[in-house]
PyMOL Python script that loads the backbone (N, CA, C, O; Angstrom):
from pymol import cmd

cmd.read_pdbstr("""\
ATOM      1  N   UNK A   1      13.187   2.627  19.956  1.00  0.00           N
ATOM      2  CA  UNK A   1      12.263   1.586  20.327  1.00  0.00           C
ATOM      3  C   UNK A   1      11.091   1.575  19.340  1.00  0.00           C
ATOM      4  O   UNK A   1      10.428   2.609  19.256  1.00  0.00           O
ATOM      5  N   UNK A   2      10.807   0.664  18.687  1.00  0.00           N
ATOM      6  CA  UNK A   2       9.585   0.209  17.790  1.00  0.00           C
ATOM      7  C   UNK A   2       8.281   0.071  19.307  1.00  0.00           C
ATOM      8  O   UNK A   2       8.199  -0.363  20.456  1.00  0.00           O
ATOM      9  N   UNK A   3       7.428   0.837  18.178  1.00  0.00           N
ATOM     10  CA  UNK A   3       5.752   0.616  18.828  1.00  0.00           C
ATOM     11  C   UNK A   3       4.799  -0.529  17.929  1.00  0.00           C
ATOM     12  O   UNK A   3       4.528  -0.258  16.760  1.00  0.00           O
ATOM     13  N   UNK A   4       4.412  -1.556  18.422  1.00  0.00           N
ATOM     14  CA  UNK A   4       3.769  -2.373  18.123  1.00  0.00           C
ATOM     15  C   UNK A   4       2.628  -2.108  18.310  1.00  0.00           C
ATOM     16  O   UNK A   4       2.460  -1.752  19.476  1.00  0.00           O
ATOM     17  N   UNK A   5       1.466  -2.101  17.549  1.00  0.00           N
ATOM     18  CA  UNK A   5       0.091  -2.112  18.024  1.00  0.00           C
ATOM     19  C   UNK A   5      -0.494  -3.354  17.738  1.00  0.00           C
ATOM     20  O   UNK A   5       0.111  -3.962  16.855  1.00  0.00           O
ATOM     21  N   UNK A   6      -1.310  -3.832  18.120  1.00  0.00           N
ATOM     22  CA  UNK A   6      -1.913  -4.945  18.179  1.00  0.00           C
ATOM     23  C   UNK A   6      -4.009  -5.105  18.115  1.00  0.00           C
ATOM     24  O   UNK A   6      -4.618  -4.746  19.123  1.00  0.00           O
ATOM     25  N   UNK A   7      -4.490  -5.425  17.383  1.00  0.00           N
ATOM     26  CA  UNK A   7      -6.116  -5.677  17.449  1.00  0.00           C
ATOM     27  C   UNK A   7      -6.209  -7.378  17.369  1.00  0.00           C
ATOM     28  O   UNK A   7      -5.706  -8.268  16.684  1.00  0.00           O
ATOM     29  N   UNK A   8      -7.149  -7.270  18.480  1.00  0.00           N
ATOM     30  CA  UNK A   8      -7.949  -8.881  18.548  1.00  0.00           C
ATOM     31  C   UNK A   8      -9.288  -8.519  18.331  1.00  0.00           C
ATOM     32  O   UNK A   8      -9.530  -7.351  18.637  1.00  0.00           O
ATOM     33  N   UNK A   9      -9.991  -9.009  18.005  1.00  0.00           N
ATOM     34  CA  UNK A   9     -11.306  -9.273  17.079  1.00  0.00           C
ATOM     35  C   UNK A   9     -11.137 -10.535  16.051  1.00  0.00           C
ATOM     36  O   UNK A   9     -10.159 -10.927  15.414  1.00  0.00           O
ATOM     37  N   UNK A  10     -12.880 -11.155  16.170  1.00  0.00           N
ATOM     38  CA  UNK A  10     -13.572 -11.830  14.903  1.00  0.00           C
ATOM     39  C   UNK A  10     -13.138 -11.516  13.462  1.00  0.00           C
ATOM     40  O   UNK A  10     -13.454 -10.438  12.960  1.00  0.00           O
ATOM     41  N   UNK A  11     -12.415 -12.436  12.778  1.00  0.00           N
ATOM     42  CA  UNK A  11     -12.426 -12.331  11.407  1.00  0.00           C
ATOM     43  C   UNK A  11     -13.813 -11.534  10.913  1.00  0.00           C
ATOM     44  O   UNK A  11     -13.809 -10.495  10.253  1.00  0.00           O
ATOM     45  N   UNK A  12     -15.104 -12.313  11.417  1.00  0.00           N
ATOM     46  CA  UNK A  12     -16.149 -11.998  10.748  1.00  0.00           C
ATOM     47  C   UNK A  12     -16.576 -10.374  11.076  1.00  0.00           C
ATOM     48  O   UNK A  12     -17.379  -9.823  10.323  1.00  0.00           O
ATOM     49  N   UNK A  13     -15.998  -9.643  12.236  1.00  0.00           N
ATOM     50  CA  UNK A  13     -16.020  -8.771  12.544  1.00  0.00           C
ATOM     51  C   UNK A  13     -15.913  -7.587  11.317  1.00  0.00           C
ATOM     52  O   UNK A  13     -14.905  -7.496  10.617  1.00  0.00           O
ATOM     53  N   UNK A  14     -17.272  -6.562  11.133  1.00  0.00           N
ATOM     54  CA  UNK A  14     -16.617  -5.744   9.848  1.00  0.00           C
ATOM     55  C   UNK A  14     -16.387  -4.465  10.427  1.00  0.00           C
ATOM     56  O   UNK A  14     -16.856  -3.570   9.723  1.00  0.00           O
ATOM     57  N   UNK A  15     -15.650  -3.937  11.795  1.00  0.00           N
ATOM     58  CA  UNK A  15     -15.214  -2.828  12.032  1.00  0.00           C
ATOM     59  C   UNK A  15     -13.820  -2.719  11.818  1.00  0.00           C
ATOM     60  O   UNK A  15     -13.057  -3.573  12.272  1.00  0.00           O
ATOM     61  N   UNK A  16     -13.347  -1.579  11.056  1.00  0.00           N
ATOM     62  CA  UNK A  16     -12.312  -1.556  10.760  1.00  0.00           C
ATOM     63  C   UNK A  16     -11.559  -0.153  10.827  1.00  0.00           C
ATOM     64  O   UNK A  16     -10.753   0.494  10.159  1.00  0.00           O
ATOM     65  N   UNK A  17     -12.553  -0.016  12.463  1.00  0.00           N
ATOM     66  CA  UNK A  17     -11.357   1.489  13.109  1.00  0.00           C
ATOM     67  C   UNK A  17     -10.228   1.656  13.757  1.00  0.00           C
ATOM     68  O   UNK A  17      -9.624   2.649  14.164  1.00  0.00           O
ATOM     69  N   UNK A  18      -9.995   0.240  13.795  1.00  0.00           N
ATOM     70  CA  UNK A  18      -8.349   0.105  14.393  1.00  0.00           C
ATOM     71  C   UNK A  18      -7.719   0.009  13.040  1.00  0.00           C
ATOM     72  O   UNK A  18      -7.342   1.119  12.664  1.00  0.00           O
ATOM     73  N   UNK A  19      -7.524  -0.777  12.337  1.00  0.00           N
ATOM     74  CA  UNK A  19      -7.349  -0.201  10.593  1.00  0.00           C
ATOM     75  C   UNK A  19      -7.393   0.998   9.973  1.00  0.00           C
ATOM     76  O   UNK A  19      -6.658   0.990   8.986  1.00  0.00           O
ATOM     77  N   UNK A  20      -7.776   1.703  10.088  1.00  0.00           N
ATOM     78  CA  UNK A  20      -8.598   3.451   9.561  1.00  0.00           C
ATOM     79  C   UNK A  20      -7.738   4.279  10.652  1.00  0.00           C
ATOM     80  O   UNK A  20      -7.355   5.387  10.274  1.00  0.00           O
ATOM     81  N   UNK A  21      -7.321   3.795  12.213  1.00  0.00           N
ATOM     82  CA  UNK A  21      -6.366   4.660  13.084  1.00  0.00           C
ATOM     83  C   UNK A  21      -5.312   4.392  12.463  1.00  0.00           C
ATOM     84  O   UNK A  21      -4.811   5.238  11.722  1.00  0.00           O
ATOM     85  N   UNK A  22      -4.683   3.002  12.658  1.00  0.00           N
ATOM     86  CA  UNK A  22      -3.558   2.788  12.703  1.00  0.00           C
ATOM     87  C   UNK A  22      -2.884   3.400  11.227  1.00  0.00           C
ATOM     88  O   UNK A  22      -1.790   3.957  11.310  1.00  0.00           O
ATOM     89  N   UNK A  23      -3.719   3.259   9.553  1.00  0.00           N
ATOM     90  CA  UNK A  23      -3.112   3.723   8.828  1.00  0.00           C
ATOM     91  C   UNK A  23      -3.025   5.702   8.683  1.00  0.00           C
ATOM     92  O   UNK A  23      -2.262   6.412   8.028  1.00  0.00           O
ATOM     93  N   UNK A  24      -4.020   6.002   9.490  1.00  0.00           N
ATOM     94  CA  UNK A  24      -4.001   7.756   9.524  1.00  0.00           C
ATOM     95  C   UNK A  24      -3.059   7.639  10.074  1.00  0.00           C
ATOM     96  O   UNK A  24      -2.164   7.665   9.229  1.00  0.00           O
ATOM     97  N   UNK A  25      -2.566   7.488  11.246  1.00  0.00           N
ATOM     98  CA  UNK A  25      -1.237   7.947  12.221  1.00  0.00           C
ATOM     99  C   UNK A  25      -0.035   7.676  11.267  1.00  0.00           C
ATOM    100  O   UNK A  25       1.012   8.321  11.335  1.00  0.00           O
ATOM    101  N   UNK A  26      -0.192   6.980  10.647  1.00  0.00           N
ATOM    102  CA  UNK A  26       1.037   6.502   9.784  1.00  0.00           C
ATOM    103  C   UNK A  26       1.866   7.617   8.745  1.00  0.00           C
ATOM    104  O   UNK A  26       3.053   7.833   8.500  1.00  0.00           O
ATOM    105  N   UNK A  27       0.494   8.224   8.257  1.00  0.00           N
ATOM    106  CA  UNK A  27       0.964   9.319   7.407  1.00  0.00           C
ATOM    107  C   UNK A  27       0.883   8.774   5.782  1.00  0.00           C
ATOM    108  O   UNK A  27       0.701   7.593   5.486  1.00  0.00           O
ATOM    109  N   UNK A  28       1.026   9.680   4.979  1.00  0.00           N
ATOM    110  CA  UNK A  28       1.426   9.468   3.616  1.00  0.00           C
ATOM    111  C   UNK A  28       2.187   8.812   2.718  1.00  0.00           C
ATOM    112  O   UNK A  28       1.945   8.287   1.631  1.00  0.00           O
ATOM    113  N   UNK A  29       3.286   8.959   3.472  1.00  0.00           N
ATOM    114  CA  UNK A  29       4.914   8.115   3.031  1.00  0.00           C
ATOM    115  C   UNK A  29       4.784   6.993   3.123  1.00  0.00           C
ATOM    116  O   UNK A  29       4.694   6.260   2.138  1.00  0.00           O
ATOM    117  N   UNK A  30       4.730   6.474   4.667  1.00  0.00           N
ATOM    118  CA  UNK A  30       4.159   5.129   5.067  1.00  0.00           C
ATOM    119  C   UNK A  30       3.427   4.194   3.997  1.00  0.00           C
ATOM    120  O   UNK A  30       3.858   3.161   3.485  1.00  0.00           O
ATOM    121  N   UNK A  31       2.019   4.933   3.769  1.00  0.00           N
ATOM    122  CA  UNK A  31       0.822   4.542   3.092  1.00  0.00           C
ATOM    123  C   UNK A  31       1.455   4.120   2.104  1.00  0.00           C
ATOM    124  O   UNK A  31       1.703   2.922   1.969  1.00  0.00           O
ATOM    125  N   UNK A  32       1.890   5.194   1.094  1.00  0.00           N
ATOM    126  CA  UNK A  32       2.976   5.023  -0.417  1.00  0.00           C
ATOM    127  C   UNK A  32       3.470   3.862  -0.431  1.00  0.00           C
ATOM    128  O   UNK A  32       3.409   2.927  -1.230  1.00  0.00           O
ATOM    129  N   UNK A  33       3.972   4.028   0.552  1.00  0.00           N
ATOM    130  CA  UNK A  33       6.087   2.981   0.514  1.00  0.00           C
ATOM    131  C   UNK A  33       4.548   1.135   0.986  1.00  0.00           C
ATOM    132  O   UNK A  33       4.669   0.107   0.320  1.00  0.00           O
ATOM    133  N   UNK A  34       3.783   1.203   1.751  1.00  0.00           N
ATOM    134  CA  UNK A  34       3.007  -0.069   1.848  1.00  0.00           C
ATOM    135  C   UNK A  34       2.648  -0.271   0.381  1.00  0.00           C
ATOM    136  O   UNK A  34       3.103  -1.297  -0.124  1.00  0.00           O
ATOM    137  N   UNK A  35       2.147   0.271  -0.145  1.00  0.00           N
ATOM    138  CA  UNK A  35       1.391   0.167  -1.331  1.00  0.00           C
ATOM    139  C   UNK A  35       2.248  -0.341  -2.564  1.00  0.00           C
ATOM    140  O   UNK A  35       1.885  -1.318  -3.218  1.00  0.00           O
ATOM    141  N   UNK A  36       3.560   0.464  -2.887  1.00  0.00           N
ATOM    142  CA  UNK A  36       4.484   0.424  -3.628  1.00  0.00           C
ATOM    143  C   UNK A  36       4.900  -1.271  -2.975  1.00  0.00           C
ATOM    144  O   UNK A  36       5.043  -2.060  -3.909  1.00  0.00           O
ATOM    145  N   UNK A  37       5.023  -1.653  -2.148  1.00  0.00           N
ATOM    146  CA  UNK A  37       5.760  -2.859  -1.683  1.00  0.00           C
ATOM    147  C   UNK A  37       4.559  -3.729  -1.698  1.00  0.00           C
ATOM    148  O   UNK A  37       4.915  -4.860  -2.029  1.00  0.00           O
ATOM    149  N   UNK A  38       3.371  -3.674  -1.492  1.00  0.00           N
ATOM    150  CA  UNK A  38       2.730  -4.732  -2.100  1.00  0.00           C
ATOM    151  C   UNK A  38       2.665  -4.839  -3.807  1.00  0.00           C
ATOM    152  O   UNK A  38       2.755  -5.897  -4.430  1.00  0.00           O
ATOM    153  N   UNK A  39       2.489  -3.510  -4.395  1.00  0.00           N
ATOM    154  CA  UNK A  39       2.693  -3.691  -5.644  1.00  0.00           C
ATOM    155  C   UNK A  39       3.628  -4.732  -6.223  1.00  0.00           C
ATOM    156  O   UNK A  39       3.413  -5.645  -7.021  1.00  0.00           O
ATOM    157  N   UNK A  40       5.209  -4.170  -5.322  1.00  0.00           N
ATOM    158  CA  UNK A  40       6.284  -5.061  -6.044  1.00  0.00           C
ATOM    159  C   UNK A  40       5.808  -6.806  -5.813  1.00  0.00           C
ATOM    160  O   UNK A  40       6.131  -7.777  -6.497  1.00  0.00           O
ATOM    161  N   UNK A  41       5.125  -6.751  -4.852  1.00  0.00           N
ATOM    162  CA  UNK A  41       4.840  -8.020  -4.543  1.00  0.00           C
ATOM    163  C   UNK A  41       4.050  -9.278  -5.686  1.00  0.00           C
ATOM    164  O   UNK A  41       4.031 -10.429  -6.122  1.00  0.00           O
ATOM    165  N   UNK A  42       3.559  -8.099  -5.684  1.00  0.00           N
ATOM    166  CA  UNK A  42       1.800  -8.865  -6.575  1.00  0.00           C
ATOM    167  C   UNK A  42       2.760  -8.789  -7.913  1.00  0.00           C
ATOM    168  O   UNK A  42       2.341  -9.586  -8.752  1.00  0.00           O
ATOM    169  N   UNK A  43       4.301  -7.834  -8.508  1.00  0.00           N
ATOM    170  CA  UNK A  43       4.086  -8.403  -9.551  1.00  0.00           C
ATOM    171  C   UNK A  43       5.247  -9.110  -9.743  1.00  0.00           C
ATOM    172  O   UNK A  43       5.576  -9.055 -10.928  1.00  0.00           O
ATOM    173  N   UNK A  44       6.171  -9.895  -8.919  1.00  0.00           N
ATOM    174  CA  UNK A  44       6.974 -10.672  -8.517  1.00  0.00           C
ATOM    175  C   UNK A  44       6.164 -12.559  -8.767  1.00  0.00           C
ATOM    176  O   UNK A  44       6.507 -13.626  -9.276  1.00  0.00           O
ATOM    177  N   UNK A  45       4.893 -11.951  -7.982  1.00  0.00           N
ATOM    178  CA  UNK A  45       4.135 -13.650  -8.112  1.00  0.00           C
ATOM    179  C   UNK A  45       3.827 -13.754  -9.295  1.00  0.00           C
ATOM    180  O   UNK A  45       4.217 -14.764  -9.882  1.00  0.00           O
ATOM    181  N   UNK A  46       3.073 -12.801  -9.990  1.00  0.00           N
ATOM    182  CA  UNK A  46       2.604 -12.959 -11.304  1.00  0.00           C
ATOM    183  C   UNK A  46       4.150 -13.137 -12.293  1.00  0.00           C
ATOM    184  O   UNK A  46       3.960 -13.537 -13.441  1.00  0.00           O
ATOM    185  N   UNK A  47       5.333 -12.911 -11.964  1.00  0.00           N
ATOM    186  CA  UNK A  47       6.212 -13.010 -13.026  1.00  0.00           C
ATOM    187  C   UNK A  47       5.949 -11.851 -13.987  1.00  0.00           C
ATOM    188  O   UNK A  47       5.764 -12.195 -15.154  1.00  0.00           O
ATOM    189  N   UNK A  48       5.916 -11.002 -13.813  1.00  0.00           N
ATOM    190  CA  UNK A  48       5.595  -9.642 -14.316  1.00  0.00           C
ATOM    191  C   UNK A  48       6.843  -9.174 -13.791  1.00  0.00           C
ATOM    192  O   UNK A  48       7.484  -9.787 -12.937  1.00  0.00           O
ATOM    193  N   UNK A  49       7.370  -7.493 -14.586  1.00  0.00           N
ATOM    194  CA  UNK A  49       8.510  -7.066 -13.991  1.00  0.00           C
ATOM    195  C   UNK A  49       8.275  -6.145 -13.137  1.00  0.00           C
ATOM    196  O   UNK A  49       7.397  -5.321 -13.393  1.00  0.00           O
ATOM    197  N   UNK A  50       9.032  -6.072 -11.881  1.00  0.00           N
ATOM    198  CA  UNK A  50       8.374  -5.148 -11.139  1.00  0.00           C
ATOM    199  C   UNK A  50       9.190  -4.040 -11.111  1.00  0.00           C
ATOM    200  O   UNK A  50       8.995  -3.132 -10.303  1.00  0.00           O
ATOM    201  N   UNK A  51       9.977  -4.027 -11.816  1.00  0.00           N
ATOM    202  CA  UNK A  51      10.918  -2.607 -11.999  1.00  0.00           C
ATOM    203  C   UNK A  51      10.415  -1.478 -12.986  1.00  0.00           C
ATOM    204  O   UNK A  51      11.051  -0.475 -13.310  1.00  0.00           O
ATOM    205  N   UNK A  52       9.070  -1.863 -13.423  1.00  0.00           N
ATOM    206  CA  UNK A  52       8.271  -0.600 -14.479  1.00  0.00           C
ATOM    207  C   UNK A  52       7.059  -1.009 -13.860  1.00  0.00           C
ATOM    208  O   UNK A  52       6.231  -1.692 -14.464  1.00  0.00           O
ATOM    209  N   UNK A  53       6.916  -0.641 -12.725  1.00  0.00           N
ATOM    210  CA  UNK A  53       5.460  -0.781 -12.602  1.00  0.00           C
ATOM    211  C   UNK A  53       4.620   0.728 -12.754  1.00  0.00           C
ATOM    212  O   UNK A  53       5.260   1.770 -12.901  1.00  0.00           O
ATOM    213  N   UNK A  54       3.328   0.716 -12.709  1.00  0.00           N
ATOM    214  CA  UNK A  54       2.366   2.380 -13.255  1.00  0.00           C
ATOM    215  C   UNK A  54       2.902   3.443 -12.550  1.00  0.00           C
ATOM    216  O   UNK A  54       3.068   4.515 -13.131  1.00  0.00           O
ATOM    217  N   UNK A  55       3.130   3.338 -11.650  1.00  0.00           N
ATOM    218  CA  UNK A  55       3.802   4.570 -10.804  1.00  0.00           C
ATOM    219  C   UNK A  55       4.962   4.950 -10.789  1.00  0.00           C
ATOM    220  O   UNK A  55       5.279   6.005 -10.240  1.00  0.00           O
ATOM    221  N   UNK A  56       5.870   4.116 -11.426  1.00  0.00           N
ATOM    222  CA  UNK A  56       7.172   4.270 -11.519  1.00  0.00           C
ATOM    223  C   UNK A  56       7.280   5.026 -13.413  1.00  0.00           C
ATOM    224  O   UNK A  56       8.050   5.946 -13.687  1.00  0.00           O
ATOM    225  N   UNK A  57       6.678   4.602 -14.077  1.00  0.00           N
ATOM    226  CA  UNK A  57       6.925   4.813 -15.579  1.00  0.00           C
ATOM    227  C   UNK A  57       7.270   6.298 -15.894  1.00  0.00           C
ATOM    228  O   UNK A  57       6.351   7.046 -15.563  1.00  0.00           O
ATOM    229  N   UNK A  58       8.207   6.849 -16.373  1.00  0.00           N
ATOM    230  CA  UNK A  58       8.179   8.180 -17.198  1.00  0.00           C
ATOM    231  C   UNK A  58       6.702   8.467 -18.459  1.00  0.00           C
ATOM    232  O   UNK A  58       6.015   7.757 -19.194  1.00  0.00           O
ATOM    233  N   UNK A  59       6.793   9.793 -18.143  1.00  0.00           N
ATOM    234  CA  UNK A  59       5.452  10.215 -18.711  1.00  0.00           C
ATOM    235  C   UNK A  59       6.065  10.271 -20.165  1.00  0.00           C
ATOM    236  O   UNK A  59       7.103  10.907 -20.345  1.00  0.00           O
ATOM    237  N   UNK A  60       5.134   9.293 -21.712  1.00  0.00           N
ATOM    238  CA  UNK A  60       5.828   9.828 -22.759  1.00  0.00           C
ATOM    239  C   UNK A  60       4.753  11.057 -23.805  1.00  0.00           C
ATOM    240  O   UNK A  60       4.992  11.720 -24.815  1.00  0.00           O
ATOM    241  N   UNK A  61       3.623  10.902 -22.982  1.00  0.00           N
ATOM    242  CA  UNK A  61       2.589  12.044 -23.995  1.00  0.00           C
ATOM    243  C   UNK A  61       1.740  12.550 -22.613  1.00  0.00           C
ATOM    244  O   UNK A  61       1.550  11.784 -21.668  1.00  0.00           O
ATOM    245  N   UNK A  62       1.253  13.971 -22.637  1.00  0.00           N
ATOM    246  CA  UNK A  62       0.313  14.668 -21.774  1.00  0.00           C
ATOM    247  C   UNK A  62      -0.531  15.474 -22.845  1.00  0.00           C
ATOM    248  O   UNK A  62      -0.122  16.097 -23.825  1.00  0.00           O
ATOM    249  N   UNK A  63      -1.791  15.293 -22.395  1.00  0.00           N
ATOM    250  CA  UNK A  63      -2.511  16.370 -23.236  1.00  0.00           C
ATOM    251  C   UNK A  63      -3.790  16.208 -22.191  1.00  0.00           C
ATOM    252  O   UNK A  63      -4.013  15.416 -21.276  1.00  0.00           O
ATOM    253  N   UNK A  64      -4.584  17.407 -22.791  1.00  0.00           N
ATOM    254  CA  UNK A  64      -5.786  17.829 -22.024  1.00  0.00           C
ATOM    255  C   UNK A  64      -6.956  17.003 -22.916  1.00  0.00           C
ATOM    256  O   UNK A  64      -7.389  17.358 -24.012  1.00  0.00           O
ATOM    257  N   UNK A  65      -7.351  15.805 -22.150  1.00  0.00           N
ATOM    258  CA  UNK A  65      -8.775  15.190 -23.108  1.00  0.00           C
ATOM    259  C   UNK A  65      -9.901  16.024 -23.580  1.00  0.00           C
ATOM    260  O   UNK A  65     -10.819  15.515 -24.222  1.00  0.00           O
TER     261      UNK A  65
END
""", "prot")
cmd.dss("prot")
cmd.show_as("cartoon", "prot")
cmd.util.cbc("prot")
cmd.orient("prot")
């Protein structure tokens, strides 16, 4: 069974502790895998490729600045 949570509030409203719960409970992975999927998103509209995006790239140089 899926848990739905739900907040009603004012757009203009700037509390954002149902936001700040709902993504802590979520965990890490969650957070990632949202982030990564808006990424692909944002670079799908732009026509950009989204199959090399920054987080995905192999490292080709490391050094200590």
């Amino acid at each position: 069974m899926i848990k739905i949570e739900e907040n009603y509030q004012r757009i203009t409203d700037d509390r954002r502790l149902f936001d700040i719960r709902f993504w802590q409970s979520q965990g890490d992975l969650a957070i990632f895998e949202a982030v990564t999927e808006m990424l692909n998103d944002y670079f799908l509209i732009r026509g950009k490729n989204a199959d090399e995006s920054r987080f995905q790239r192999t490292i080709e140089n490391f050094r200590k600045a």
